[in-house]
C-alpha positions in Angstrom: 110.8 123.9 35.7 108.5 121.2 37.2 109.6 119.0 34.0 113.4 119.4 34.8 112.3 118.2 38.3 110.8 115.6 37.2 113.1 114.5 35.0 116.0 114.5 38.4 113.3 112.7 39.8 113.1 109.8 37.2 116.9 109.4 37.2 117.4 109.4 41.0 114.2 106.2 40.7 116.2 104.5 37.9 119.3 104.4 39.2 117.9 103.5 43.0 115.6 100.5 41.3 118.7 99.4 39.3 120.9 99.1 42.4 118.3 97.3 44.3 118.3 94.8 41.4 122.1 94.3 41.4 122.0 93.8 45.0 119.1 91.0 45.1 121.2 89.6 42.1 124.6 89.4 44.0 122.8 88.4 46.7 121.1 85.6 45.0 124.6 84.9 43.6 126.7 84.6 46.8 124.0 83.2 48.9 125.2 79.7 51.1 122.3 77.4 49.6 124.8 74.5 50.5 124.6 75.7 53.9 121.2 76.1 54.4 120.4 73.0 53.0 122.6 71.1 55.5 121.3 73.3 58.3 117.7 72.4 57.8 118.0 68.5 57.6 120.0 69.2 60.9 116.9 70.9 62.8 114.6 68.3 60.7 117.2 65.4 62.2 117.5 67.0 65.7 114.0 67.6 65.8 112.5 64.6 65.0 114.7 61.7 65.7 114.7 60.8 62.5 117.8 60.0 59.2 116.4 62.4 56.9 117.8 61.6 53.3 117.1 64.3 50.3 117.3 62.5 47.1 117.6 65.2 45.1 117.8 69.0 46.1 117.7 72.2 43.3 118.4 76.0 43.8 115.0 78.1 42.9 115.1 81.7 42.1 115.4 84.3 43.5 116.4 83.1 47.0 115.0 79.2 47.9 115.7 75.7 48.0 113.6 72.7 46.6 113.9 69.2 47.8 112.2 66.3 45.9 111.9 62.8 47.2 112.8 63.0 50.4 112.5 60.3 53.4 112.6 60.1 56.7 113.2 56.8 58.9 113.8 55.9 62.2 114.0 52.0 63.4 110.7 50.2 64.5 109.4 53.1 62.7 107.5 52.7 59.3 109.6 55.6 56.4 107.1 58.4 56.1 107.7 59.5 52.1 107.8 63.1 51.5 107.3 64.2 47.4 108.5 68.0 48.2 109.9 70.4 50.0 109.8 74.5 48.9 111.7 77.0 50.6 111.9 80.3 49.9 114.4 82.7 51.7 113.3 86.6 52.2 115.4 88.7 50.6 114.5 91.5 52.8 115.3 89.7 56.0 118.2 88.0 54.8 119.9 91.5 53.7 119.5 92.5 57.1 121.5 89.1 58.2 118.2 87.8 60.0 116.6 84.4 58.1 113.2 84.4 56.9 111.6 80.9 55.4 108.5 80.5 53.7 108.1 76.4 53.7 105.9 74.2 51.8 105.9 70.8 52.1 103.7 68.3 49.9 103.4 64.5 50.4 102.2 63.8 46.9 103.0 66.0 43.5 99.6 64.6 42.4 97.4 66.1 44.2 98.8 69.5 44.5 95.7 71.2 46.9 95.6 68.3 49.4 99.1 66.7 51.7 100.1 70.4 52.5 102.1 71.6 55.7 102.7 75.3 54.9 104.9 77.5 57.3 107.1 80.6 58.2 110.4 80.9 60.3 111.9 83.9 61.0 114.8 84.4 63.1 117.1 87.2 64.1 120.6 85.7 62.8 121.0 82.1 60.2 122.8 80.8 63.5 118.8 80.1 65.2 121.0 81.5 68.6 118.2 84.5 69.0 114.6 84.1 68.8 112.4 82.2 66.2 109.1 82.2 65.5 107.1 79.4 63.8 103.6 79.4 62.2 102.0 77.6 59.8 99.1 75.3 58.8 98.1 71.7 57.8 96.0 71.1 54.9 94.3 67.6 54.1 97.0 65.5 55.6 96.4 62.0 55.0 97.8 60.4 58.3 98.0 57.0 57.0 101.2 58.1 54.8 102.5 59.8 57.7 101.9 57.6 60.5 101.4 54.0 58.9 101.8 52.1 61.5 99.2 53.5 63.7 96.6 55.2 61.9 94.9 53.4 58.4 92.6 56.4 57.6 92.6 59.7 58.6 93.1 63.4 57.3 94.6 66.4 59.5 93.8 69.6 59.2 95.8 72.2 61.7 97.3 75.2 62.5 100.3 76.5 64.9 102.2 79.1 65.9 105.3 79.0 68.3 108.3 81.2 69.9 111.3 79.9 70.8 113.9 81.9 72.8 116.6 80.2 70.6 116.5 76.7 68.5 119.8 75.7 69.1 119.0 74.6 73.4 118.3 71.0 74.3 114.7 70.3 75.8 115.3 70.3 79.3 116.2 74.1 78.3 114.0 75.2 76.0 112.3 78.5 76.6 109.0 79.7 74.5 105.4 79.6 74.2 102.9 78.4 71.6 99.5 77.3 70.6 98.7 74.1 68.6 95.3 73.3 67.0 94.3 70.3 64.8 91.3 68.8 64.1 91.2 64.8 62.6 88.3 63.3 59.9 87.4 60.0 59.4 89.8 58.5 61.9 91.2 54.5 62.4 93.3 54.3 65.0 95.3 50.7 64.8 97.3 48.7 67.4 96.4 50.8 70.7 98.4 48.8 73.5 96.2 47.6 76.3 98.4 45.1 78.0 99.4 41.4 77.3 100.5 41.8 74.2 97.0 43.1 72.5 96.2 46.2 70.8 92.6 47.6 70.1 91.5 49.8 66.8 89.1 52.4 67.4 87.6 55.0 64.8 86.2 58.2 64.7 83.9 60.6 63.0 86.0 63.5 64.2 89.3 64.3 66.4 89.8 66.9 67.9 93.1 68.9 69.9 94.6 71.8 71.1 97.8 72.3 73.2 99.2 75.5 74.9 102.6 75.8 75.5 105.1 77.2 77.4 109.2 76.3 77.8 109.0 72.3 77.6 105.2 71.9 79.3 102.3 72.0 77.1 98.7 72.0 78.5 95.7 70.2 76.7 93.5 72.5 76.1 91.1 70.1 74.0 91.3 66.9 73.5 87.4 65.1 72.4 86.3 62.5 69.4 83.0 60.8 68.9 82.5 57.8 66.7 81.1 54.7 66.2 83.0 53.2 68.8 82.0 56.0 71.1 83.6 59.1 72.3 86.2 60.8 74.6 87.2 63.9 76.1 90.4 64.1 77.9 92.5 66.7 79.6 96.3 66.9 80.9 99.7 67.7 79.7 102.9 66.5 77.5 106.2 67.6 78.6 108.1 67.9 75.1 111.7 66.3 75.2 114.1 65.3 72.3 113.2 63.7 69.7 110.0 64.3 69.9 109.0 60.7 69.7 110.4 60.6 73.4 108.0 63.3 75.0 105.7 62.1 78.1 102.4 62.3 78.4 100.5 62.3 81.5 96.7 62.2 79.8 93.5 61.6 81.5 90.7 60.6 79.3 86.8 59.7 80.0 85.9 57.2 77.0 81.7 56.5 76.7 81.8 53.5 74.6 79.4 53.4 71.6 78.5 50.1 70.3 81.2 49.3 68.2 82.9 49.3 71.2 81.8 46.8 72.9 82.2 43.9 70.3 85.8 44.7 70.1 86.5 44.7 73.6 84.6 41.6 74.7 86.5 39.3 72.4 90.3 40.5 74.5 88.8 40.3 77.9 88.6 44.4 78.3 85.9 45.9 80.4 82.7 46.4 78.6 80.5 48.9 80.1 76.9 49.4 78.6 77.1 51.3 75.7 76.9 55.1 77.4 78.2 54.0 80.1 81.6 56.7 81.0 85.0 55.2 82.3 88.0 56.6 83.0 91.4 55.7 82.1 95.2 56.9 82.1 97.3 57.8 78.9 101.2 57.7 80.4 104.3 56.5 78.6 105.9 58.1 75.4 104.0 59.6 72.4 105.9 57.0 70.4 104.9 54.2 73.4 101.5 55.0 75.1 100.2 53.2 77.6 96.9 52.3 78.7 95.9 52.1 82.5 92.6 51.3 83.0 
């Protein structure tokens, strides 16, 4: 008797594992890879200000997309050069018509533990028109590949999570809340603006940041750095508009030079305080333009 039962048992599993099976295979099948690749260099344009181009871009298995060679550009902007892009699509979540992403992104195929950004999406519809959530982390970023044109040494490590009410409103809508956390090693800092046409370069042992944020204001929660050109702590806010580039910051920062300081500031005619010595200055402008006021 208990055999016979077990035997229903088996058959009922079988046919219940096979149908599952079918399903993920039809599903795998019929599933709008074209779309979902043009939706996410969309968001990635929208996003960032930025002509994203995809060289080359494969289906993976079971659900996912991979991109290789991909750039993005933006003029008076240096290309930042991107080796790969993984995404994998949840099966679970996509049969229930929601989208779930698991993204990796690698700057170089050669170094395969180093140059990551790893994340999750998950929203309630493909559309983005409902909430979506965001978290991920950075992994030995090397800035200098990413942001040439300002920063000549550096690595980023990070995390981040983030709700959005919906990802398809403008800025001066956007509803959500978030935390942001990264923390900067060996830092060079090139062509900081200070007026008449001169830019300073500062490095630094370690970086610092954290942001908290809510709709379209985000609150510095830490911002410090010490080097051999001294070090900083600095408190305010960023109000986040679109592209990204053009969000304004209203930072106020209290710089104690070290002694590399001082023989880089003498020669352009900027104060030079006693090494130790604490001043404060005014970060305003764009994150893509900051300004200095002393």
């Amino acid at each position: 008797m208990n055999v016979k039962w077990l035997d229903e048992w088996k058959e009922i599993l079988a046919w219940t594992v096979g149908g599952i099976c079918v399903m993920a295979l039809c599903l795998a099948a019929t599933f709008p890879y074209g779309a979902l690749h043009a939706r996410l260099v969309a968001e990635l344009t929208r996003s960032t200000g930025m002509e994203v181009r995809v060289a080359d871009w494969t289906v993976g298995l079971p659900l996912g997309l991979e991109w290789r060679n991909i750039t993005l550009t933006k003029p008076d902007w240096g290309p930042i050069q991107l080796a790969l892009l993984h995404a994998k699509v949840g099966i679970v979540k996509a049969l229930g018509g929601g989208l779930g992403l698991d993204v990796v992104v690698q700057l170089d195929e050669a170094s395969p533990n180093a140059g990551l950004a790893r994340g999750t999406l998950t929203a309630s519809s493909f559309s983005l028109a409902e909430p979506v959530t965001v978290k991920g982390q950075l992994q030995q970023v090397d800035l200098s590949k990413v942001i040439r044109r300002y920063v000549s040494h550096g690595v980023l490590n990070g995390d981040f999570s983030h709700r959005m009410d919906s990802a398809q409103t403008t800025a001066s809508t956007m509803k959500g809340e978030g935390t942001w956390k990264a923390e900067a090693r060996d830092l060079a800092i090139d062509q900081i603006p200070v007026g008449n046409g001169r830019t300073l370069s500062l490095a630094f042992t370690t970086v610092s940041a954290g942001l908290l944020c809510r709709d379209i204001i985000c609150d510095i929660t830490e911002l410090k750095g010490d080097g051999i050109d001294g070090s900083f702590t600095g408190e305010g806010k960023i109000t986040i508009q679109q592209p990204m580039q053009t969000s304004q910051l209203a930072l106020t920062v209290t710089v104690v030079p070290g002694a590399g300081f001082a023989s880089k500031a003498s020669p352009m005619g900027l104060p030079s305080p006693p090494p130790g010595t604490p001043m404060t200055v005014k970060i305003v402008g764009t994150l893509a333009q900051a300004r200095i006021a002393l």
